[in-house]
BAFI-3210 file (N, C-alpha, C; in Angstrom, 3 decimals, decimal comma, padded with zeros to 6 digits):
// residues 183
n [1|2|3|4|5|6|7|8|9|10|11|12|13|14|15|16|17|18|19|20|21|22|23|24|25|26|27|28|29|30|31|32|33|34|35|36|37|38|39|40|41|42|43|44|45|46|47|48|49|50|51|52|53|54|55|56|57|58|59|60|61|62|63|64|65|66|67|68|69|70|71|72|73|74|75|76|77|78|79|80|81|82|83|84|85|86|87|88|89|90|91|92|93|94|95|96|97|98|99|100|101|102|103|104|105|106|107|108|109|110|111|112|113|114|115|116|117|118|119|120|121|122|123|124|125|126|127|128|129|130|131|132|133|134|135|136|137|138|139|140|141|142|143|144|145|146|147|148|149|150|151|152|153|154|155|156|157|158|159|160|161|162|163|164|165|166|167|168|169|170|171|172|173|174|175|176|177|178|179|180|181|182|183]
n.u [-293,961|-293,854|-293,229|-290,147|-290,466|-292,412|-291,848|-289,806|-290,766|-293,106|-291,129|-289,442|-291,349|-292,272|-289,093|-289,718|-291,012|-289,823|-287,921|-288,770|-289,741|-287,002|-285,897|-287,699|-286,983|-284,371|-285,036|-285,930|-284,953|-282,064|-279,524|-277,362|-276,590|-278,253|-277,526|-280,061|-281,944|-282,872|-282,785|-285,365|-286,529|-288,989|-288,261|-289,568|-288,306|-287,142|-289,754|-290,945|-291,052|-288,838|-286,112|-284,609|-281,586|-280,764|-280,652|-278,568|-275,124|-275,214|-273,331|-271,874|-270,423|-270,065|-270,907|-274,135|-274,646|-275,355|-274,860|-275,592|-274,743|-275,488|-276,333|-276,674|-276,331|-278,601|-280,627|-280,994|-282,497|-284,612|-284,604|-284,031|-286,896|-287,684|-287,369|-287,793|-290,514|-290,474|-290,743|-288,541|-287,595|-285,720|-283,969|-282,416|-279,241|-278,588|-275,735|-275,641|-273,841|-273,867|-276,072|-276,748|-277,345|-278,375|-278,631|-279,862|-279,736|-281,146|-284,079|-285,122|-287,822|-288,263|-287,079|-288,018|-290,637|-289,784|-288,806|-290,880|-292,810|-290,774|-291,058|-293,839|-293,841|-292,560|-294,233|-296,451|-295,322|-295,136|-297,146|-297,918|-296,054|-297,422|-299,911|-299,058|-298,248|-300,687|-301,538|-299,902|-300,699|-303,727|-303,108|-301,703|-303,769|-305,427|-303,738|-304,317|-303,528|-301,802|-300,051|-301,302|-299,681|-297,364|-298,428|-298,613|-296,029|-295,168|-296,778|-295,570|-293,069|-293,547|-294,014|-292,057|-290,445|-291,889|-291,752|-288,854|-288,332|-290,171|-288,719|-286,331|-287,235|-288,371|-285,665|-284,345|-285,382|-285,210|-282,507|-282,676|-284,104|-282,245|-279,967|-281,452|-281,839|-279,471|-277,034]
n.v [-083,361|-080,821|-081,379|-080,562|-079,700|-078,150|-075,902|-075,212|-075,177|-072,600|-070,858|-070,602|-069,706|-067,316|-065,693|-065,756|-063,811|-061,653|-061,561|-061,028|-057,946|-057,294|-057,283|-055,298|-052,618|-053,124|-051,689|-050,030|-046,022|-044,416|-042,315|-043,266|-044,680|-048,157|-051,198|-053,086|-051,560|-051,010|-053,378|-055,511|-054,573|-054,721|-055,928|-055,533|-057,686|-059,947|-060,917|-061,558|-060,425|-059,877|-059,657|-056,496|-056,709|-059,706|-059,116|-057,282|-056,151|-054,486|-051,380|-049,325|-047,093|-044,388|-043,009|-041,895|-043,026|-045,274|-047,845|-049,300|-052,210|-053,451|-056,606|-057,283|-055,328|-054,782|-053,958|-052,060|-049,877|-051,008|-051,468|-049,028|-047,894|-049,011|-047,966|-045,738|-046,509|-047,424|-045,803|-044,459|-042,109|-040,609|-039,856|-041,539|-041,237|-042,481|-043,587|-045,349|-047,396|-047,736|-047,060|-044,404|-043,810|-040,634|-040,433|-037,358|-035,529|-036,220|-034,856|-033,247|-033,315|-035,541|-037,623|-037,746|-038,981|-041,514|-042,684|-042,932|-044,565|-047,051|-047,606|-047,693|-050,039|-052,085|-052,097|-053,824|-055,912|-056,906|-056,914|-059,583|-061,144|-061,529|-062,830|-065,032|-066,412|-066,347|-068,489|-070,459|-070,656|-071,833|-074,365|-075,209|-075,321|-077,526|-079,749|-082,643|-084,113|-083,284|-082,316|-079,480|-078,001|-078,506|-077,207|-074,363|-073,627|-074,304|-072,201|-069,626|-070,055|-069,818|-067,058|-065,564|-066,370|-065,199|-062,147|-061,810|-062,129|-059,987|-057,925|-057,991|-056,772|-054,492|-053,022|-053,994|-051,394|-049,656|-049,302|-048,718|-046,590|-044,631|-044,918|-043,760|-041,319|-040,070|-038,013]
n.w [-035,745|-038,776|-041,812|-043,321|-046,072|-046,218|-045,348|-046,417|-049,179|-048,854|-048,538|-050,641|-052,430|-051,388|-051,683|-054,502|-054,792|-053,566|-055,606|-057,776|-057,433|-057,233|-059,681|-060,884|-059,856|-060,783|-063,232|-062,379|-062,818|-062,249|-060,700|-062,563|-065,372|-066,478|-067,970|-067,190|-067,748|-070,266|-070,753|-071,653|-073,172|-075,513|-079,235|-082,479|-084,700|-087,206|-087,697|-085,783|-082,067|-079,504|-076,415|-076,096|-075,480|-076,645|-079,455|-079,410|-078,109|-074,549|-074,062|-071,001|-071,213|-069,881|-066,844|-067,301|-069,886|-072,424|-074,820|-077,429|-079,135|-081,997|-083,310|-085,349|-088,072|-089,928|-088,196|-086,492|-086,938|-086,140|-083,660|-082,866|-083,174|-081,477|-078,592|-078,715|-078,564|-075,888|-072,440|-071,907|-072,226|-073,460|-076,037|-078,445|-080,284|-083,188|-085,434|-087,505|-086,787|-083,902|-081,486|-079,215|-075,861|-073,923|-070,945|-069,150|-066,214|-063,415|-062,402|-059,030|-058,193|-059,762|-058,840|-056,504|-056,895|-058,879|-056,204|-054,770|-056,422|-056,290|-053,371|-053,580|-055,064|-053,240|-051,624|-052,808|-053,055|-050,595|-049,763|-051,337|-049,958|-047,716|-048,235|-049,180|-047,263|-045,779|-047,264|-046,568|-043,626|-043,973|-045,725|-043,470|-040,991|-042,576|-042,087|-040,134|-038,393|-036,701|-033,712|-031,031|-030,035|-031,466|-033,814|-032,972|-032,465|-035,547|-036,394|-035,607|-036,415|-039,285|-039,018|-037,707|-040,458|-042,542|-041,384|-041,807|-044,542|-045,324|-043,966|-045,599|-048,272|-047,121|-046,976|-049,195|-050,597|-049,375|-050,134|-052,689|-052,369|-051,606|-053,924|-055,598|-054,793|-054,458|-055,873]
ca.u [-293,552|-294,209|-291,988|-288,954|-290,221|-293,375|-291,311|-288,802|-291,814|-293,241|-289,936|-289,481|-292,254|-291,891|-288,266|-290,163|-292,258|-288,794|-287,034|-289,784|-289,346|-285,595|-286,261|-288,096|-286,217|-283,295|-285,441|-285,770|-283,592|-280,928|-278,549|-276,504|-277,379|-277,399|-278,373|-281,121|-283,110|-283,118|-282,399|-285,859|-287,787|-289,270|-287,824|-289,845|-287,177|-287,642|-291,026|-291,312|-290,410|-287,257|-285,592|-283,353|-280,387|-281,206|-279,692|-277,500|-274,426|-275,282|-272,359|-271,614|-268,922|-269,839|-272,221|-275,159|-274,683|-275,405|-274,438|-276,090|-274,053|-276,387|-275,683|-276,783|-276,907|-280,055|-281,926|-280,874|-283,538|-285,941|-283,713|-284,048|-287,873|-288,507|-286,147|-288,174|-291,888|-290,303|-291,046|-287,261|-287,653|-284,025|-283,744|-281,501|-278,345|-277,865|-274,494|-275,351|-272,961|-274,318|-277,457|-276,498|-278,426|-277,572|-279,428|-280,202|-279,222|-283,000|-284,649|-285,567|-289,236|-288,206|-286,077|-288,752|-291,319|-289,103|-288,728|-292,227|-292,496|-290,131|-292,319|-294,833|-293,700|-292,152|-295,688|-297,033|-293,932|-295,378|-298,895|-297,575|-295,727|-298,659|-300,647|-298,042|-298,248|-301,768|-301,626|-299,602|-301,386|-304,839|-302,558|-301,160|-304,711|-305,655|-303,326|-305,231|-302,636|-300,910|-300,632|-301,440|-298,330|-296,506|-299,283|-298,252|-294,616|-295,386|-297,041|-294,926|-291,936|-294,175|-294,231|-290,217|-290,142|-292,504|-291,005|-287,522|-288,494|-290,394|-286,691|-285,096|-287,816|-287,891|-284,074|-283,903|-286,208|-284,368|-281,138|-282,790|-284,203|-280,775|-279,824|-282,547|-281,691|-278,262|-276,783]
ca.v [-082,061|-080,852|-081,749|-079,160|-079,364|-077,281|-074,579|-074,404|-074,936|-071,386|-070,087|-070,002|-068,504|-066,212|-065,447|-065,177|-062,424|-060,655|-061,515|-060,354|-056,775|-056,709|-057,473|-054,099|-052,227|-052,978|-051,051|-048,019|-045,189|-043,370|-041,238|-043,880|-046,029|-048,943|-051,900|-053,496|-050,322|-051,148|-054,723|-056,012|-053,379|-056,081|-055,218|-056,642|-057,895|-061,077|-061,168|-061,412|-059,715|-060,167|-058,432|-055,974|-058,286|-060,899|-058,969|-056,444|-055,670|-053,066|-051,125|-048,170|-045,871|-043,369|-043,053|-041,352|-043,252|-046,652|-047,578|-050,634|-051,992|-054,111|-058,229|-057,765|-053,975|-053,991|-054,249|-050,899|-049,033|-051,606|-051,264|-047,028|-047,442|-050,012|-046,931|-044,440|-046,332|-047,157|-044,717|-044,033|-040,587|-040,081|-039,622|-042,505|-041,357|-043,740|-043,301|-046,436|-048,647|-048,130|-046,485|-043,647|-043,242|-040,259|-040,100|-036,375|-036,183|-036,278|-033,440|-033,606|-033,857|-036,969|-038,131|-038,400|-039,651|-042,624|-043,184|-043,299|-046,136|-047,972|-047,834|-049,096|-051,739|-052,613|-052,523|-054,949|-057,861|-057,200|-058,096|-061,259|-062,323|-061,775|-063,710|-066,631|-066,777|-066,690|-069,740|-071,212|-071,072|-072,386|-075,497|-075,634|-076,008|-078,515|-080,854|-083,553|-085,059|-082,502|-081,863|-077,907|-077,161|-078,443|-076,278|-073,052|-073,445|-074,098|-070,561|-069,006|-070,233|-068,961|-065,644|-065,605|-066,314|-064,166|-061,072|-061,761|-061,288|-058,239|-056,979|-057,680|-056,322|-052,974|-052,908|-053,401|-050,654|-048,299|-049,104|-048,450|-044,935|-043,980|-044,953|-042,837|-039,879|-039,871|-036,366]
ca.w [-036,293|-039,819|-042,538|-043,241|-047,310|-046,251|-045,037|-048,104|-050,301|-048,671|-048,447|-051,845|-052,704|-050,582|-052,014|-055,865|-055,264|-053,701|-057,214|-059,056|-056,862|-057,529|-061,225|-061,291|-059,046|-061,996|-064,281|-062,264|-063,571|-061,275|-061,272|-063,240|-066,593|-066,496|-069,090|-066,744|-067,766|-071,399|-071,898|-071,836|-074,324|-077,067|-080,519|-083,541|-085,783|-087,911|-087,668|-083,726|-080,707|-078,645|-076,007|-076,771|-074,868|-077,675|-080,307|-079,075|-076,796|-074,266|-072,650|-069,917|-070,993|-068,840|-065,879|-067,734|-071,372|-072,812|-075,967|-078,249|-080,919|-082,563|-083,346|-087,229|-087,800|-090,524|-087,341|-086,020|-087,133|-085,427|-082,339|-082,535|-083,236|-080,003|-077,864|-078,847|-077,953|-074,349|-071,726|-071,381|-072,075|-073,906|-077,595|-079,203|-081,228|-084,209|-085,949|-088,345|-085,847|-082,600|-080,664|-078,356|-075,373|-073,118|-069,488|-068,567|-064,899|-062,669|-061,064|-057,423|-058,088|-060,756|-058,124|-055,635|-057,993|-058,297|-055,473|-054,109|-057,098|-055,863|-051,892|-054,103|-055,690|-052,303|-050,697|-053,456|-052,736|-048,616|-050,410|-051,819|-049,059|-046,720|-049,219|-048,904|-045,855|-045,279|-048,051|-046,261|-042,839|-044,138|-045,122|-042,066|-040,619|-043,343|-041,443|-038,970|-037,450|-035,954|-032,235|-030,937|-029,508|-032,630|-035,003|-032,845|-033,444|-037,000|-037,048|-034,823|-037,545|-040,522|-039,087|-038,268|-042,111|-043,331|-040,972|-042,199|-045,466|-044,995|-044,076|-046,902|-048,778|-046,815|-046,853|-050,427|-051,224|-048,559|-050,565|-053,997|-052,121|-051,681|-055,062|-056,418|-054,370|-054,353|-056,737]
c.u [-293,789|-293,013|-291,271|-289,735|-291,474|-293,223|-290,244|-289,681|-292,095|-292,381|-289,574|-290,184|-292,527|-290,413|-288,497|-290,621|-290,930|-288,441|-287,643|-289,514|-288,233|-285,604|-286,445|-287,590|-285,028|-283,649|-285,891|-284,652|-283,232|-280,801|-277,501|-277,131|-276,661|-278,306|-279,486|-282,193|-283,653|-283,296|-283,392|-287,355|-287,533|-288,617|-288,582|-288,547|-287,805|-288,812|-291,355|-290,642|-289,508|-286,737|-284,599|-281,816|-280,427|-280,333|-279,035|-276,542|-274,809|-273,876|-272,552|-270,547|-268,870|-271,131|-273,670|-275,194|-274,406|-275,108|-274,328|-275,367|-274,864|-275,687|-275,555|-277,267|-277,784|-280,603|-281,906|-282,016|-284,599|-285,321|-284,245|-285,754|-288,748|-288,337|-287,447|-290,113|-291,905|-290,799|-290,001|-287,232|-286,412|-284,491|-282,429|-280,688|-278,003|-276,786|-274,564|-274,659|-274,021|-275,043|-276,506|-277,556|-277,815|-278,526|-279,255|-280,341|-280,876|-283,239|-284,822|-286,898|-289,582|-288,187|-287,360|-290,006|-290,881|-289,032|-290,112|-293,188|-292,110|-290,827|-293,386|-295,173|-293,390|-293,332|-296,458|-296,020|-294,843|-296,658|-298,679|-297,490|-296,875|-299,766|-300,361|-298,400|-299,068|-302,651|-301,302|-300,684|-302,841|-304,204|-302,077|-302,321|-305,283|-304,936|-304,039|-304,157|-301,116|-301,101|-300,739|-300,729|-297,316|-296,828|-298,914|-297,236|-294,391|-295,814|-296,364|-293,395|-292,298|-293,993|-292,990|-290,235|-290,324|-291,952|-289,961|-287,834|-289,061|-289,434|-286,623|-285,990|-287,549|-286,525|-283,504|-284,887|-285,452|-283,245|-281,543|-283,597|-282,857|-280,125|-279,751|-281,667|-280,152|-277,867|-275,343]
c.v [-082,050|-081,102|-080,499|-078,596|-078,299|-075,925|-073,895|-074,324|-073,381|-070,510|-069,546|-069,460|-067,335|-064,886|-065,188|-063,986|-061,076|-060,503|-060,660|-058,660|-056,496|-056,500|-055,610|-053,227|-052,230|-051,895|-049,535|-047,336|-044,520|-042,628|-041,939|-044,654|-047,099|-050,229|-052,922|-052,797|-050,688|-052,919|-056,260|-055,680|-054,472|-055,108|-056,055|-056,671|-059,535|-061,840|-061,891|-060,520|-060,379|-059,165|-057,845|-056,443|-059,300|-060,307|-057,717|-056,669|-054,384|-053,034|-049,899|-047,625|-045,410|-043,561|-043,208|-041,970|-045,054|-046,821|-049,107|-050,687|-053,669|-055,901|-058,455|-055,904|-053,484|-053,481|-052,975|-050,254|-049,395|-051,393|-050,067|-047,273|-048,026|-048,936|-045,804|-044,712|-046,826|-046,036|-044,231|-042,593|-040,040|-040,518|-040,920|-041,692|-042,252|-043,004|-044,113|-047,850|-049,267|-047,102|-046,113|-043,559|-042,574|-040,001|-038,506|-036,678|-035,518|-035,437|-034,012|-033,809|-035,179|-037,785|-038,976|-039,070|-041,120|-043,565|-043,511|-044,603|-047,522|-048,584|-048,716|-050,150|-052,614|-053,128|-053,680|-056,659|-057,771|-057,867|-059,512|-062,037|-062,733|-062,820|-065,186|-066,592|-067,177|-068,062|-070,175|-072,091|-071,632|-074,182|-075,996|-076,487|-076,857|-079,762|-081,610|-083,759|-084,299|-081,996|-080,270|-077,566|-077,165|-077,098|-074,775|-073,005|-073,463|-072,371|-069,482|-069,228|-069,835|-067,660|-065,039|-065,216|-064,675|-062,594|-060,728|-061,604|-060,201|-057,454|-056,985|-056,684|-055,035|-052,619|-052,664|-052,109|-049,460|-048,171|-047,961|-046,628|-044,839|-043,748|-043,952|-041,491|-039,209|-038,678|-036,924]
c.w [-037,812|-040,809|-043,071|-045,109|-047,284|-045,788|-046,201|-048,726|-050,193|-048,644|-049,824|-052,784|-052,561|-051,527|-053,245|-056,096|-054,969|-055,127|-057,752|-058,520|-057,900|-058,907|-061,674|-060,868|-060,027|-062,773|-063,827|-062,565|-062,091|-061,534|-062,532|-064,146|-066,387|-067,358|-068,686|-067,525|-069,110|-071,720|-072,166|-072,921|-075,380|-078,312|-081,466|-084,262|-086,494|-087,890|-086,672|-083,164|-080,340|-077,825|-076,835|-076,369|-075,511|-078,399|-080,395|-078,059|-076,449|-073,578|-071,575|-070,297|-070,251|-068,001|-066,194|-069,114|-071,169|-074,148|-076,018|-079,067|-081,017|-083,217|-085,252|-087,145|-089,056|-089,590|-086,500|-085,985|-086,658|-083,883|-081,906|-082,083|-081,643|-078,665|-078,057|-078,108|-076,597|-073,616|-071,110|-071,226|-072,278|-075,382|-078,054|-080,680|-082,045|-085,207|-086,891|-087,785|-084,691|-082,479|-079,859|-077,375|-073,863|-071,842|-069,156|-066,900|-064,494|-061,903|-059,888|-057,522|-058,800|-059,546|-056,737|-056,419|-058,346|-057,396|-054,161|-055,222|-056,835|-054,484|-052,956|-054,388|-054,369|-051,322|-051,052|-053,026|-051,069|-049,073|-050,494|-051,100|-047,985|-047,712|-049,297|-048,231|-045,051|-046,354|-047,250|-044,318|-042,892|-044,776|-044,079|-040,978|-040,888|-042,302|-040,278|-038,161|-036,752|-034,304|-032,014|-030,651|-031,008|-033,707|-034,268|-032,996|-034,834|-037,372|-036,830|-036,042|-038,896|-040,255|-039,020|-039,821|-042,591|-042,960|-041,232|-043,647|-046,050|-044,541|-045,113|-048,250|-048,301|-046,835|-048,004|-051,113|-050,215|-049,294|-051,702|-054,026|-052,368|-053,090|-055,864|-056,156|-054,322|-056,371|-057,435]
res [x|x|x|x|x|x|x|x|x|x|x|x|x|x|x|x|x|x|x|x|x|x|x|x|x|x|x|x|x|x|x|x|x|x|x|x|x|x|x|x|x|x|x|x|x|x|x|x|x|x|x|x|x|x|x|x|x|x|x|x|x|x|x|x|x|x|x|x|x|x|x|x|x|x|x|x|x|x|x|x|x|x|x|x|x|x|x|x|x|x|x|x|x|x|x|x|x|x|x|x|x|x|x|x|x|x|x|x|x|x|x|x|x|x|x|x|x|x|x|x|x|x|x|x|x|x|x|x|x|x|x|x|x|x|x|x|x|x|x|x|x|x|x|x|x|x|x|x|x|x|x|x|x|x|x|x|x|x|x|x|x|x|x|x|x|x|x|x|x|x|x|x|x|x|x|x|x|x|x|x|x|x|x]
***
């Protein structure tokens, strides 16, 4: 039989390309703000880039509003100017303290727009994993010393895998519809 580490090996590969999804899937906008959306827009400040989670607190007062208060507040004004060449599509309140940023609630044609994004991105993680997978089965055949009954349970347990995480994939992308669409 094949060794168990050639199935976690693919497994977790498998399980990267989800992350990488969910990752982005953070950064879609809702109905609700929330500091995923912002808290990886580079800021030059001290002569580099940095996220903006480097040198700010973000919070949530309210549903639709975020609100930066800056770690050293010269840097504000590099903060506002990083906000503004995002593709957030909200205007940044600076008060001198803290960055305002208020979410405008999402049309229905945003809304679905969004959310046919999100299908997308969800279609690209099914790429991947099918991609794993069909890595993995050209190692699988690499192996000599494997008997044929063993090598079809081997594939037959690759495809288990690979099908179970094509759930969670479609599952989390059905949630993050809802999300979207939800008023």
């Amino acid at each position: 039989m094949l060794e168990e580490s050639f199935f976690k090996e693919t497994e977790e590969k498998m399980k990267k390309g989800v992350e990488s999804m969910l990752r982005d899937f953070s950064n879609v906008r809702t109905g609700r703000a929330t500091p995923g959306m912002i808290e990886k827009i580079p800021v030059e400040a001290y002569g580099s880039e940095m996220p903006l989670n480097g040198m700010a607190n973000i919070s949530v007062p309210e549903a639709r509003t975020l609100v930066i208060q800056p770690f050293d507040r010269t840097q504000i004004g590099s903060i506002e100017r990083a906000i503004h060449k995002s593709d957030l599509g909200v205007s940044p309140q600076n008060d001198g303290q803290v960055i305002r940023l208020i979410f405008p609630p999402l049309t229905k044609d945003r809304r679905k727009d969004l959310a046919k994004g999100v299908h997308k991105r969800a279609e690209e993680a099914k790429v991947t994993l099918r991609t794993v997978r069909r890595d993995a089965l050209e190692k699988l055949k690499g192996f000599k010393d494997v008997r044929e009954d063993d090598m079809k349970k081997a594939q037959d347990r690759l495809q288990k895998l690979t099908d179970k995480i094509v759930g969670e994939v479609a599952s989390a992308a059905d949630s993050k519809e809802k999300e979207i669409m939800e008023i």
